[in-house]
N, C-alpha and C positions, 0 to 999 in steps of 0.2 A: 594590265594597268590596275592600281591599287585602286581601292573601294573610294571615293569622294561625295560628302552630303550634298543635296541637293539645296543650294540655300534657302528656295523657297521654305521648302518642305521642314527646313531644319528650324527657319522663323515659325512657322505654324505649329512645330510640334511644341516647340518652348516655350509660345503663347499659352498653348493649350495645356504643360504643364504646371506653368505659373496659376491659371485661370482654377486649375485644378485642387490649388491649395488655397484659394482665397475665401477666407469666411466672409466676408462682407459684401460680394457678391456673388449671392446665392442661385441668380438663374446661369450666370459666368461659369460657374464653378460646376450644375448641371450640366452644362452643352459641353465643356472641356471635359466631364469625364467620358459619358456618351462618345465623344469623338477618339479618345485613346483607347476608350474598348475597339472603336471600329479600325482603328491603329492595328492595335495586334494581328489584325489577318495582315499586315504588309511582310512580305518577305525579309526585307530589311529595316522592319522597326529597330530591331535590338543592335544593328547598326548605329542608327541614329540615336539612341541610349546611351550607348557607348562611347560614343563620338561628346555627348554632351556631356557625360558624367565626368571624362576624364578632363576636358577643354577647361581652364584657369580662367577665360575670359570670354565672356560673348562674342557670338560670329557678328561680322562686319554688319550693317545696317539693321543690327537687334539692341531699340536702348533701352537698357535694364541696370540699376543698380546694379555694384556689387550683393548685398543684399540678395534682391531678387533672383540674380543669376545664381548665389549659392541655392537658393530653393528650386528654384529649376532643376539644377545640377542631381541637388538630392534628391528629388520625386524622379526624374531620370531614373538613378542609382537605382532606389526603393522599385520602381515597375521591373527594370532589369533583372533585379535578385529574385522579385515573385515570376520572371518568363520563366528563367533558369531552373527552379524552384517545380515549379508545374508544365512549362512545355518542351523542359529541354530536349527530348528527342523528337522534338520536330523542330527545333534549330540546326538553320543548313552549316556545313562544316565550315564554308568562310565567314558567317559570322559568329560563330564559335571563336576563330581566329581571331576576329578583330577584338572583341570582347575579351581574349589572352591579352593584347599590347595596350589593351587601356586599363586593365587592373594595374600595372607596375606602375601605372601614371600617377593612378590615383592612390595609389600606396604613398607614393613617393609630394602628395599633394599640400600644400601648405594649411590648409584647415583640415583639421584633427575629425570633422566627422566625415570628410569624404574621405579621409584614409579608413577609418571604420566600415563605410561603405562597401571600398574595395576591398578588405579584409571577407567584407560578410558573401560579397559576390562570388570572391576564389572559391572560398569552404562550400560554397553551392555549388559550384560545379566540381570540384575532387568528390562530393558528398552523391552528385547522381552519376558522374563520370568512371569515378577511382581514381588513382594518385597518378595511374600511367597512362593515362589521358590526358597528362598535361605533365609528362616530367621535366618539364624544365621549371616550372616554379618555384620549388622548392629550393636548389641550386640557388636560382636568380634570387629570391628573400635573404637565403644564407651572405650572400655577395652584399643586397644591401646593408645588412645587419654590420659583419666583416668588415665592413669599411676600409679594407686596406691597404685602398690607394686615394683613398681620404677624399673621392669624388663626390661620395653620396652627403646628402644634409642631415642634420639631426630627426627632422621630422622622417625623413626615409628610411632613418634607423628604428625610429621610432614606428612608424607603420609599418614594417616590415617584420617588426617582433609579434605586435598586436596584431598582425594578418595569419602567424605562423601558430600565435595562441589559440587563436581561432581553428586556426584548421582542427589540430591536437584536440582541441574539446570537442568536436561535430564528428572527428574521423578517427578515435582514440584506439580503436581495436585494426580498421586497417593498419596503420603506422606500426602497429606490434606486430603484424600477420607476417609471414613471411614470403617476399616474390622472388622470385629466380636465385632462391640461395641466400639472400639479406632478409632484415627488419628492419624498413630506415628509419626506426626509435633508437637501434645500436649506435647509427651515425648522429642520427639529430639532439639524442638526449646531451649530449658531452658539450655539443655546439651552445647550448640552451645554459647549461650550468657556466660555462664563459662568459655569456654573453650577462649576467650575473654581475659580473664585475665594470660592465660597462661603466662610463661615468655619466650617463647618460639615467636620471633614476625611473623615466616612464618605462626606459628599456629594463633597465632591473627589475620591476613589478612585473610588466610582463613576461621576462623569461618566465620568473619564480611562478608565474599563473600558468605558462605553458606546462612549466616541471610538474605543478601542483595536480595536472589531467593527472599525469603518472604514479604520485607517490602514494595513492590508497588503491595501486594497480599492482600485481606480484606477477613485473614484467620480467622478461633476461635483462632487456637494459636496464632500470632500478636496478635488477641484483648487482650487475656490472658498474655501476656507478654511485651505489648509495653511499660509499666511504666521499669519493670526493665529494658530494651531494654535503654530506654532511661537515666536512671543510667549510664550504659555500656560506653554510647556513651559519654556522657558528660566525665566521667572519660579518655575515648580513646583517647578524642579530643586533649590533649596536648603531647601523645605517640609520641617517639623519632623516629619513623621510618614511615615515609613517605607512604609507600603501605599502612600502619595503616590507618593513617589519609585520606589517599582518599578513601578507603571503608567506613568511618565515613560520611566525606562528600558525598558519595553516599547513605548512610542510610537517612541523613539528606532529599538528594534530592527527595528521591523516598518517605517518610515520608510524602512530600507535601500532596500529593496526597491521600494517604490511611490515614492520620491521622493529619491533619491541625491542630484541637483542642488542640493537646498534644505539637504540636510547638509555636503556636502564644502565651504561656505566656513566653516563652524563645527568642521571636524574637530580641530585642535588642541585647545578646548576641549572637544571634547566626548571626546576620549584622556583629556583630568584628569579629568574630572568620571567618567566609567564608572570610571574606578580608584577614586575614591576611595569609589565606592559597591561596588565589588568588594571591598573590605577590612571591609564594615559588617558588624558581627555578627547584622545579622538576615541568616539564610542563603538565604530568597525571594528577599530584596533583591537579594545579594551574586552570586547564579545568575541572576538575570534580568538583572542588569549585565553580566555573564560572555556570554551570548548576544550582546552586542553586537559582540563581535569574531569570533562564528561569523559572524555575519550578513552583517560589512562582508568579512571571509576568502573569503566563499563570492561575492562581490557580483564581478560581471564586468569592473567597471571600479573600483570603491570602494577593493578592496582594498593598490590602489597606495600610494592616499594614504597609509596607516599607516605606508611603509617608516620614515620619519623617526624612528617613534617605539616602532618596536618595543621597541630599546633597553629602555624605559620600561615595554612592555606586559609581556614575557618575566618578568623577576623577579616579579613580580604573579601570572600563573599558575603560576610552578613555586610559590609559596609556598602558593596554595590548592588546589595539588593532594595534599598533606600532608591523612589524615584529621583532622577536629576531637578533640578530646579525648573526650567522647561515645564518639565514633566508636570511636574507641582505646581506650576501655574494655570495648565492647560488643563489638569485633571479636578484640583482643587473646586469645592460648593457648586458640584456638581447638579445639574438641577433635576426635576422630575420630569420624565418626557416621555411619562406612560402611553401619552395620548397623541405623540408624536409617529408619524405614518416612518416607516424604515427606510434608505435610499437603494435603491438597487443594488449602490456596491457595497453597502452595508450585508446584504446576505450572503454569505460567503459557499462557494461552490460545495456540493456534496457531492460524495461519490459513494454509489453501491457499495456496501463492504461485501468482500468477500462470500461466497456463499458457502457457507460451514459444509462440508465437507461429509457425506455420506459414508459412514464407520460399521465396520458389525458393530453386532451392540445393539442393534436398530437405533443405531443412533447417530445426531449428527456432533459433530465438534468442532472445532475453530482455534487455533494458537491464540489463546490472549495473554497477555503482558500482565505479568505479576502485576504489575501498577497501574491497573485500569489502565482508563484513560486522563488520568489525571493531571497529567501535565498536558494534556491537549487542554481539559478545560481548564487548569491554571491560565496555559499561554497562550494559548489558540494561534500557535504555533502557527508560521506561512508553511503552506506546501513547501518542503527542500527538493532544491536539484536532485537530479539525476547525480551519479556518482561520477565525479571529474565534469559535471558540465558546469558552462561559465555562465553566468548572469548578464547579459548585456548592460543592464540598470546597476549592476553590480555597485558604482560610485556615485549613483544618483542618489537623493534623497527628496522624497517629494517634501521636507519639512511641515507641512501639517497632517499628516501621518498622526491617528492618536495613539500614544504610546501602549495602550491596550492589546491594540490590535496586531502588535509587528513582535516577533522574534527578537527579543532585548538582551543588553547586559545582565541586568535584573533577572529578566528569567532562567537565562543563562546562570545563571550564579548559583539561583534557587533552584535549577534541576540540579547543577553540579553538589549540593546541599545534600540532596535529595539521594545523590547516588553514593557521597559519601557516607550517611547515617548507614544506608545499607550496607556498604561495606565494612564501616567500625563499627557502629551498634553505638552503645552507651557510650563510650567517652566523648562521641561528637554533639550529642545531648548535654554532658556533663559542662562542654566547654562554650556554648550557646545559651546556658541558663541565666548566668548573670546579665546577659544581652536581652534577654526575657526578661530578667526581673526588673529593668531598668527602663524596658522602651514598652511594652507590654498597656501602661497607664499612662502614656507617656502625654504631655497636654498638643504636642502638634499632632496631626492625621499621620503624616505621613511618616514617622516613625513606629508611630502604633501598627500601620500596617504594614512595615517590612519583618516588625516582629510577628502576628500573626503569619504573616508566609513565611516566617522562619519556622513556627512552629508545628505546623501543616507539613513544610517540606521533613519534617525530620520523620513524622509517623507513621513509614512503613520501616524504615529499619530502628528506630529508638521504641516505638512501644513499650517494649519490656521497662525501659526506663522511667518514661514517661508516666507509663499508668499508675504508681503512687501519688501524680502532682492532679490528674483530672479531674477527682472531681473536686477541686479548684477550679481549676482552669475551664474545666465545660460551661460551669455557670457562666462564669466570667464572657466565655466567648459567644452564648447565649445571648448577654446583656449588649454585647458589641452590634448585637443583631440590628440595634435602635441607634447605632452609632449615627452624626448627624450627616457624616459624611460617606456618602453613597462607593466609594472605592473601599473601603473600609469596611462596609458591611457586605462587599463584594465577595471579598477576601476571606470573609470571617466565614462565610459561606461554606467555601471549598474547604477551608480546613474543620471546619467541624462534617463534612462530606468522610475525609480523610480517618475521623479516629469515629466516624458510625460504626465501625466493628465492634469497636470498644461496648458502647452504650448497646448495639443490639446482643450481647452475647452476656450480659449482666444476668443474672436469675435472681437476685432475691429482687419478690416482687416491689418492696419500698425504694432499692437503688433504681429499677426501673422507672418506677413513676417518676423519682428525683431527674433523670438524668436523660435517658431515653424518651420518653413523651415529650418532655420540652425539647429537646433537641429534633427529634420530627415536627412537633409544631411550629419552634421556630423556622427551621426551614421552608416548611410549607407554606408560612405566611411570607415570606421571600419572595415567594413564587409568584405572588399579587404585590409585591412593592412598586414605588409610585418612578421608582428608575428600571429603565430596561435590561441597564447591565447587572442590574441587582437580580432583579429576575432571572436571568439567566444562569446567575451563579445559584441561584437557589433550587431551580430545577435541575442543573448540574449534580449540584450536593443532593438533589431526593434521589437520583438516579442511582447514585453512588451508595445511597443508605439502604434506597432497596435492595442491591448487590450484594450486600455486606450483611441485610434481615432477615432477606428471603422470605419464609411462610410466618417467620416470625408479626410480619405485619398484615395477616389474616383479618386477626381482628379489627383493623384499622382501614378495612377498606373503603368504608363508608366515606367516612370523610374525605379521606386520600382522593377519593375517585372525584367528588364535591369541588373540591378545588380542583382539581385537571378541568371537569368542565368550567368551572367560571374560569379558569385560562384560557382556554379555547376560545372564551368569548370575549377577553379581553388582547389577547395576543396580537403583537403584529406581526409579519412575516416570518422574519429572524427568529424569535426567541420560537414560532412553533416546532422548528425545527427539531429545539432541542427538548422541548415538552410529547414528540413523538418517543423522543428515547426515552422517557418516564411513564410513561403509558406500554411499552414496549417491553422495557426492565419488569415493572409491576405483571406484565400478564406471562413474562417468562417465570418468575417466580412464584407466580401463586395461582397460576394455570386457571383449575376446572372452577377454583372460586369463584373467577371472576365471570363465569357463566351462570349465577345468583340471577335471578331476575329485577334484585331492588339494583344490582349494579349494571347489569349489560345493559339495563334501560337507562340509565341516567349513561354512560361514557359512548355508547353507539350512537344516540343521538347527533352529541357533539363530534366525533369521527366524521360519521355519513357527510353532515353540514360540511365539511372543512373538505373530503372528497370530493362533493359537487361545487366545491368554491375553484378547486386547482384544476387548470387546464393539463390539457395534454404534451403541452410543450414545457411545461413549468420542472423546473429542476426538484420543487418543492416535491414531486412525484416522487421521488428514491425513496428518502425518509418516512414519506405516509405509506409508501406500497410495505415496505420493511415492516412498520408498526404495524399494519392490516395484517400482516402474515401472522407474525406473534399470537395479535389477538385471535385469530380464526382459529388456530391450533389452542388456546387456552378456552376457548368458547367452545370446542368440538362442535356437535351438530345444532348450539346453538344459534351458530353463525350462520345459517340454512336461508334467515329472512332477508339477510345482507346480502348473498353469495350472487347471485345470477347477475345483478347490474355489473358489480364488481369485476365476476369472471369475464363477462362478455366485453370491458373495456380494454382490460390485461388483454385478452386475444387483438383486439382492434389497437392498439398501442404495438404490439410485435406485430402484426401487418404492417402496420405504418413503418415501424423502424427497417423491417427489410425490405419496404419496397424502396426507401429512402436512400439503403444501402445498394440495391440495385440500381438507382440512378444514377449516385456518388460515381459506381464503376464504370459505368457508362458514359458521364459526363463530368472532365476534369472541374467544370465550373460550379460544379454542386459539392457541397460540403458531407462529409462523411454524416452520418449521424450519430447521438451520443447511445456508445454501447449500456449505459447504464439503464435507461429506460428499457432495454431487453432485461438483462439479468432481473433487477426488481419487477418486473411484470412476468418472466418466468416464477420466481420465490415465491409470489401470490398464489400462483396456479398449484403449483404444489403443497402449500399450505392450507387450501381449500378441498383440494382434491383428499389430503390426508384427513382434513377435521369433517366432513359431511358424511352421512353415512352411506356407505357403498353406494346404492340407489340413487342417492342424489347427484352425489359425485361425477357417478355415470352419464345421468340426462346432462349434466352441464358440457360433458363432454360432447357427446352425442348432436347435442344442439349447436356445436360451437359454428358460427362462419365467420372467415375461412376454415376449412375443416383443422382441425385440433391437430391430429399427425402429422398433417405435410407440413403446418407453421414449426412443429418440433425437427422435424427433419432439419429441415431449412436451418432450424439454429446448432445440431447439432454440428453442422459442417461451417460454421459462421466462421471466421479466421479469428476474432478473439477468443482465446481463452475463456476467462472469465463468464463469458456467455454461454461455452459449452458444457462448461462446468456446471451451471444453473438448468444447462440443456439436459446432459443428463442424472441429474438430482430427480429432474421430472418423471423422465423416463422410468428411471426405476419406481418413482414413485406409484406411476402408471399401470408399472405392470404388479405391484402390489395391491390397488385398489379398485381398478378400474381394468383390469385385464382382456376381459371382452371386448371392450373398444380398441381397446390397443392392437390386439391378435390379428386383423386382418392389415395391418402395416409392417409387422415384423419382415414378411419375405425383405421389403425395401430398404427397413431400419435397421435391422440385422447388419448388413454388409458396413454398412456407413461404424456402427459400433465397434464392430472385428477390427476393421482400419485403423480407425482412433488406437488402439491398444497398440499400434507397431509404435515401438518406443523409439525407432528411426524418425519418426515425427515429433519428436520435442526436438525444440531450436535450443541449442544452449543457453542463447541469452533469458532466455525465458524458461528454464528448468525448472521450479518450484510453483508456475501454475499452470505446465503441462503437467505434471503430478498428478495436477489435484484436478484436471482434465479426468486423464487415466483413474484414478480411485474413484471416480464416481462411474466412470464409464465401468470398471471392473464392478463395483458394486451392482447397478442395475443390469449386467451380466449376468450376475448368479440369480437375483430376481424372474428376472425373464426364464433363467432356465427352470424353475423350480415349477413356474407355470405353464410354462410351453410346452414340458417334455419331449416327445419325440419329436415335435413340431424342430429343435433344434439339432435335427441329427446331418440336414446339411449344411453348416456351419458348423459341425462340432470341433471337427480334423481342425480348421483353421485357428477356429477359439482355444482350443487347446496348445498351439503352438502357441500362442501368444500368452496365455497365461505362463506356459514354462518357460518363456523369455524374461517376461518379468520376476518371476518366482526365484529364477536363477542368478539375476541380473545383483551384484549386492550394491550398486549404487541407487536402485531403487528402496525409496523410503519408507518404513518398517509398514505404516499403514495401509500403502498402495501395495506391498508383496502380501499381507495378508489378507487384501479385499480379491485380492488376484487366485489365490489357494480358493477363498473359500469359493469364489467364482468355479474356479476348477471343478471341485469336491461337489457342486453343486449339477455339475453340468453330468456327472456320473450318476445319477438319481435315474436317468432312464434314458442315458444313453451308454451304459458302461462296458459293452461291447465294443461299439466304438474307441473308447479310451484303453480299452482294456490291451490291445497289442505295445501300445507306447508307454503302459504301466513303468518303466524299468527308467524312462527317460525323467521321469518327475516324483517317482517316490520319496525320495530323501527330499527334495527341495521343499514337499508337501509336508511332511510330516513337521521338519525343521520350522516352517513360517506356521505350522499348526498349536508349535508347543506352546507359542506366549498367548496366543489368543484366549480371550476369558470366552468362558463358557456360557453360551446362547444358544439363539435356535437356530440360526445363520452355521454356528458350528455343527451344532448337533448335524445338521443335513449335509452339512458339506463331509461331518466325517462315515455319514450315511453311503452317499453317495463314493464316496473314497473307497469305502468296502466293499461296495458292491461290483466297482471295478477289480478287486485285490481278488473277490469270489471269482473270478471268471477268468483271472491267470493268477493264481497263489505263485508259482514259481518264480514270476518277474521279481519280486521284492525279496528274494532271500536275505540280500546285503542288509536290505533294512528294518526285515522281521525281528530283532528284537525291539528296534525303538518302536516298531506302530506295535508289540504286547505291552511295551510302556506306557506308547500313548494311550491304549486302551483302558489299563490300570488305573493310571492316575483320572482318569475322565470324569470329572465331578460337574454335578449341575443342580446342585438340592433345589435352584429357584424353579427349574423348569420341573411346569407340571401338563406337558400337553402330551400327546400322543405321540410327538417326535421323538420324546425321551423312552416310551417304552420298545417303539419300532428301532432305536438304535442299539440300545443293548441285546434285543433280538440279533438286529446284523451283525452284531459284534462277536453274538454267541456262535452264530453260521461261520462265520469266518474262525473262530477257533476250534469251531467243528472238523472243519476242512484241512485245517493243518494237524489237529490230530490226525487224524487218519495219512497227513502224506509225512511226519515227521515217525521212525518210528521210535525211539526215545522222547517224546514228548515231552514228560515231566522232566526228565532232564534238562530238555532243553531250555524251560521256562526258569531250570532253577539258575540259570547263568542270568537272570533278573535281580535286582535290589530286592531285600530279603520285604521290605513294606509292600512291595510291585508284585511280586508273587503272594504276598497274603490276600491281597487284593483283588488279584485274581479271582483265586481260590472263593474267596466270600461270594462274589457277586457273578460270578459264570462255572457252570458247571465244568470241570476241566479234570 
């Protein structure tokens, strides 16, 4: 007999989910939730969810408005999605079932968010399920959509698009995967581009949002479909309804990318058609249009095509970079709110960056962006999806939104500004100057300042242009500094941030004093202005200026440092953020200076203070741990007075977060914890461990509770990335400076390292920061071997297979093969007997990933080590004996002055010892060398 609710129980549950949404009664709304937790242990709650979410009308003897029974309905849904979500395998199989026949109800439901609902329900369960755990859905949504036997109603068409949208964005790479011989993207994509032409227009948006998962995808089906795809779209493009066309124009945009060729013989048209959907008063519309020209600007070959027509494009964005009237009302006599406390959601989320990347070189690096970060702090851009994911709020607008703070037309326009100067250079300068000359002085604010962010936007690709008109214009935007209106001086900010290259690289000393000093003072005095957002753009722009002066601003620390701390003492939450990055830029650039004692005593102070103000839970942590690191490395061992509270908290901060993480796995109802607080509290530890001097380094280590290695272990095997990354940055760091401590961990840490390097363990999806996993785990490899010596001879066999996996591998990236060599080469120092049988298996790889590396002491030893395996089987390498007399030759290193340099040329002598005596034409054989290569020889080894 089929499943039937118990009516009681079904009264009580819908009581108690009404009760559960009511704000106005506040102890109601307690006991109701209290009782749905104690809900969930019933075998057949998600019965009874289901039962209510799909039900149109309340059960018999329950009176409830319509109204109310829609919020039933939906808290119903909503607990549904989160069982499915978190307890789905422990849902028995018949309510799994029942929960199948009440999604198509609610697809099919006359209110538009319980079809939403049921959309979000399905994708959860194909998302923890897979697609063949339920293959009838699919069919069954298609059937609705199809309509053609004209049973189904428009909303069922309609939810049954927006359910299958759904799916596509949550499940985007199963649907492409292949099962039993298909892709049902093959079948679905075609379906999708029909249903296109519905006459139904929510349905047309939504197909065009389902197509849109796909089209910045380079699937079979795309390739198999993008002709008709593109029929579709061109037909779309003049569709009456505005959500239409901006999924059009988001096909277009994302088109760039996965499919240039099938655009660029439509490019003319498709320059008209983005404009004139750039000018539409729907502002989605007019911004997702506006992307079109990032897209083709950014595109390696596309962006040629435009030259023709920029002409045409340029006025169109200086015109929508003018705030809207809205805008202008809500922004306009902006008041001082220095002393204004910040709201919560005013400080916007941080995330650890990246952890720069352990390089030979003894050095760390990091990919940065020719353009700074300069359009973060122009636009302060919102996090972007994931690539093909949908926005659920996607059509919401909270309309008090300040236009500052959100991803705009506007900015849109001005990055696309910004990517075209770099692509033409001067004529896009040339044809924006009269718009300068005319709105520049202009008596409204808000024309004055779409010209300074016109002008801003232009200065990394116009410079050369521009720098005849500045010094005009610097003063000028100096004086703007006092402008009365707080947007405006916002503005004026970042673009004089923008041309600090200019002013810092001036040499005669009178155009400096003109132009340069005033332009750091004006900015500096920003940084105490009596608006917040002023502040921020002025700390933004010193960031920027110091990037661009570097030691140039030595002599100006005094002051610089003077104002950071009365910021510190005025600051409120938000803007400290970004005053850590200006304390952090200044101590990356001008390092040992700032270990002065008239300066580390004045900016330590105000650091420390603002450390013991941030809690441990406080996000505010990322940013200050990051600054603290900076500074300890620029302070070296003068950071010594700081270190110990600091260290011991970073350790107490990484217990917390794995023990937090061990609960999380152990109990669904506890929430993961945020990985960031590890990596920045790793960063510290390394940047301490690096700046104290060995000795102290050591005790902190020594001293640490919980002890110091097993916390590093623990993270070296964490499942994020980016944590391991940081994990071992440390590690190596470790056994550079602190090695005695570390040596009695290696038997355990060892193993765990070797692992990490099976390149079987990078996930696809996440290839570029298992990379940067492996480069740092390969880096502190060679480390470890340098100091361990024989200590690594049972590991070696293994470490060595794994280097020449990577070494060989050519889709590993240039950095990580040569951290992998030197690893190698390193690991032959004193164990080269060991290496020495398998010589034949990794010479050429070695030598090839040796030839670009610049010349260090990381090289030196690794081509130490390399030889000394080559002395103990000369014969293994004959194929490759003339490139390592090459490598030999060329082998330059005038910086290095240590003891490695003379002990290698030694080795290097021995080894061409050795083959004299087994070649017996020797000179001949060297003479089949480049005639320079054999002079060189000659000069510098006896031969």
């Amino acid at each position: 007999m089929a499943w039937q609710p118990n009516p009681e129980s079904l009264r009580t549950l819908a009581v108690c989910l009404k009760d559960s949404l009511s704000g106005f009664n506040k102890t109601a709304q307690k006991q109701a939730e209290n009782m749905l937790a104690q809900a969930k242990a019933s075998p057949d709650i998600n019965n009874y969810l289901a039962y209510i979410f799909s039900s149109p009308t309340p059960p018999a003897g329950l009176e409830l408005t319509i109204e109310d029974w829609h919020l039933v309905r939906s808290a119903a849904a909503i607990m549904l999605k989160n069982n499915v979500k978190t307890l789905f395998k422990e849902i028995p199989e018949p309510s799994l079932a029942l929960i199948k026949l009440a999604i198509p109800l609610g697809v099919q439901d006359k209110n538009s968010q319980i079809r939403n609902f049921a959309g979000n329900i399905a994708t959860e369960l194909i998302s923890r399920g897979g697609l063949f755990s339920w293959p009838e859905l699919l069919p069954e949504l298609l059937k609705m959509l199809g309509n053609e036997t004209g049973q189904f109603s428009n909303e069922a068409q309609e939810g049954a698009m927006a359910a299958m949208a759904k799916i596509c964005e949550d499940n985007a790479k199963m649907l492409e995967r292949e099962h039993n011989g298909q892709r049902p993207l093959n079948f679905l994509l075609p379906k999708f581009i029909d249903a296109t032409q519905s006459p139904l227009p929510k349905v047309r948006a939504k197909a065009l949002t389902a197509i849109n998962v796909f089209t910045g995808r380079k699937s079979q089906a795309m390739l198999n479909s993008v002709d008709s795809l593109l029929q579709h779209l061109f037909h779309l493009s003049e569709d009456s309804v505005s959500d239409v066309r901006r999924q059009v124009c988001r096909a277009f945009v994302r088109l760039v990318e996965t499919r240039p060729d099938k655009l660029l013989p439509h490019i003319g048209g498709l320059v008209d058609y983005i404009i004139v959907q750039q000018k539409s008063d729907d502002e989605d519309l007019a911004t997702e249009a506006a992307e079109f020209w990032l897209s083709v600007g950014e595109h390696d070959n596309l962006w040629q095509a435009l030259e023709p027509y920029v002409h045409k494009i340029i006025p169109v964005l200086l015109e929508c970079m003018i705030y809207s009237p809205e805008d202008i009302a809500m922004l306009g006599g902006a008041s001082d709110d220095e002393e204004e406390d910040d709201r919560e959601e005013d400080i916007k989320p941080q995330f650890a960056k990246k952890k720069l990347t352990r390089n030979i070189n003894n050095g760390a690096s990091a990919d940065t962006d020719e353009n700074g970060n300069a359009y973060e702090k122009l636009a302060d851009m919102e996090d972007q999806l994931e690539e093909g994911e949908l926005d659920d709020d996607d059509d919401v607008d909270d309309g008090d939104e300040n236009p500052d703070e959100k991803w705009t037309l506007r900015k849109c326009s001005a990055a696309a500004l910004d990517v075209f100067a770099r692509d033409f250079g001067g004529p896009v300068f040339t044809s924006i100057l009269p718009y300068l000359q005319t709105n520049l002085r202009h008596q409204d604010w808000w024309y004055r300042e779409a010209a300074v962010l016109a002008l801003g936007a232009v200065a990394e690709g116009c410079m050369e242009v521009v720098v005849p008109h500045l010094p005009e214009l610097v003063p000028y935007l100096i004086s703007l500094l006092e402008d009365p209106e707080p947007v405006v001086r916002q503005i004026t900010c970042w673009t004089l941030g923008r041309y600090s290259s200019w002013a810092a690289e001036l040499q005669d000393p009178a155009q400096k004093s003109t132009y340069f000093m005033p332009m750091m003072d004006g900015i500096l005095r920003k940084m105490l202005d009596k608006n917040k957002k002023v502040q921020e753009a002025g700390a933004s722009a010193m960031a920027n200026l110091e990037e661009k002066a570097g030691k140039q601003l030595e002599p100006f620390c005094g002051p610089i440092i003077q104002q950071y701390v009365m910021c510190f003492s005025k600051y409120k939450d938000r803007n400290m953020w970004i005053l850590y990055d200006c304390v952090q830029t200044l101590a990356e650039h001008i390092g040992p200076v700032l270990a002065r004692p008239e300066l580390s005593r004045q900016l330590m102070p105000a650091l420390i203070d603002r450390w013991q103000k941030v809690g441990d839970e406080s996000r505010e942590l990322f940013p200050l741990l990051e600054c603290l690191s900076y500074v300890a490395m620029a302070l070296g061992d003068s950071f010594a007075p700081y270190a110990e509270p600091i260290f011991g908290r970073c350790i107490n901060i990484i217990h917390q977060n794995l023990e937090q993480s061990v609960a999380a796995r152990n109990n669904p109802n506890f929430d993961q914890p945020d990985k960031d607080f590890l990596v920045t509290s790793l960063d510290v530890l390394s940047a301490i461990i690096q700046a104290l001097d060995d000795g102290k380094a050591a005790q902190l280590v020594s001293n640490s509770q919980p002890a110091f290695f097993e916390l590093l272990s623990f993270c070296m095997e964490d499942p994020a990335d980016e944590v391991q990354q940081s994990a071992y940055a440390l590690l190596g760091d470790c056994s550079k400076y602190v090695f005695k401590q570390l040596e009695p961990f290696l038997p355990s840490i060892l193993p765990i390292l070797v692992k990490r390097l099976d390149l079987d363990n990078i996930l696809d999806e996440e290839i570029d920061s298992g990379f940067s996993v492996v480069n740092n785990a390969c880096w502190s490899a060679g480390e470890i071997a340098v100091q361990y010596k024989k200590g690594m001879a049972p590991f070696a066999s293994e470490l060595l297979q794994r280097c020449v996996e990577i070494i060989a591998n050519p889709r590993v990236p240039k950095s990580v093969n040569e951290n992998a060599a030197i690893a190698l080469g390193r690991l032959g120092l004193d164990n080269y007997d060991i290496l020495a049988a398998r010589l034949a298996t990794f010479s050429e790889e070695f030598l090839d990933s040796m030839d670009d590396v610049d010349p260090s002491e990381e090289k030196a030893t690794a081509f130490k080590g390399f030889s000394l395996v080559v002395a103990q089987n000369p014969q293994a390498i004959e194929k490759d004996l003339l490139h390592f007399f090459t490598a030999i030759a060329r082998y330059r290193d005038l910086k290095l002055r240590t003891p490695a340099k003379q002990e290698l040329h030694d080795v290097f002598q021995n080894v061409l010892n050795i083959y004299r005596q087994l070649i017996p034409q020797f000179v001949e054989f060297i003479g089949q060398l480049d005639l320079e290569d054999q002079e060189a020889l000659k000069a510098n080894y006896a031969i």
